[in-house]
C-alpha positions in Angstrom: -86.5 24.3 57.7 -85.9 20.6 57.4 -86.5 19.4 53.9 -86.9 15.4 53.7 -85.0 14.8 50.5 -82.2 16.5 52.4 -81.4 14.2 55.0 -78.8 11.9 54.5 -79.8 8.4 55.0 -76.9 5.4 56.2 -78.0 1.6 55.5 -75.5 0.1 58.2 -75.5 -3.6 59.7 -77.4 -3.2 63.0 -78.1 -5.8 65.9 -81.5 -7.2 64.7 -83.3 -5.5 67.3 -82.7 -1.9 66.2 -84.3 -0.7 63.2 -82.8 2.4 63.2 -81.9 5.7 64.3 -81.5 9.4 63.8 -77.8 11.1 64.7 -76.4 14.2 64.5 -74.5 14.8 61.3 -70.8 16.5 60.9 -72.7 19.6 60.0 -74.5 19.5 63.0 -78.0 18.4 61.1 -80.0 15.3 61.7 -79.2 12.3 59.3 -81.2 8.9 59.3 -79.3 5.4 59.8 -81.3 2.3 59.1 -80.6 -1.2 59.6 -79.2 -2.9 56.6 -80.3 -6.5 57.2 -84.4 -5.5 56.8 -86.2 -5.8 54.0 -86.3 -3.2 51.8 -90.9 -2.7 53.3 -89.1 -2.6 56.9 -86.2 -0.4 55.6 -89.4 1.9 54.1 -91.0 1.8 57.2 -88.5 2.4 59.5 -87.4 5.6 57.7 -90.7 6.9 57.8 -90.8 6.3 61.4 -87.0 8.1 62.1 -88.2 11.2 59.8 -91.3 11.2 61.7 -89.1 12.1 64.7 -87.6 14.8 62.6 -90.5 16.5 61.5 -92.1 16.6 64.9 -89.2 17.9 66.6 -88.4 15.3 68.5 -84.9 15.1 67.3 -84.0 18.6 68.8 -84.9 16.9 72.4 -81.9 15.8 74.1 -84.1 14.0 76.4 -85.9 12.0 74.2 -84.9 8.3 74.0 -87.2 5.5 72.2 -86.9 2.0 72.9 -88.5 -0.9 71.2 -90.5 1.0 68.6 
């Protein structure tokens, strides 16, 4: 079971057209990185949306890919 307050969370500078992302940790569980150069509402929003992914599943789909969320 994935618990939110778990899952690491990066800030890292991004291109400015990706808000973020979700990778695979070191230990083999998901981990959230988020474009540092947001404000701190699109930083908030954004890591809704990646944990969103999580919850759902999405992020055990190797096929899934999202572009321009």
């Amino acid at each position: 079971m994935i618990i939110p307050e778990e899952i690491p969370v990066i800030l890292k500078d991004l291109p400015v057209h990706v808000h973020g992302f979700v990778c695979m940790g070191s230990d083999y569980n998901p981990c959230i990185v988020i474009n540092s150069r947001m404000t701190v509402e699109q930083q908030k929003k954004t890591y809704q949306h990646e944990l969103d992914h999580i919850l759902s599943g999405q992020f055990d789909d190797d096929d899934y890919v999202e572009y321009g969320a």
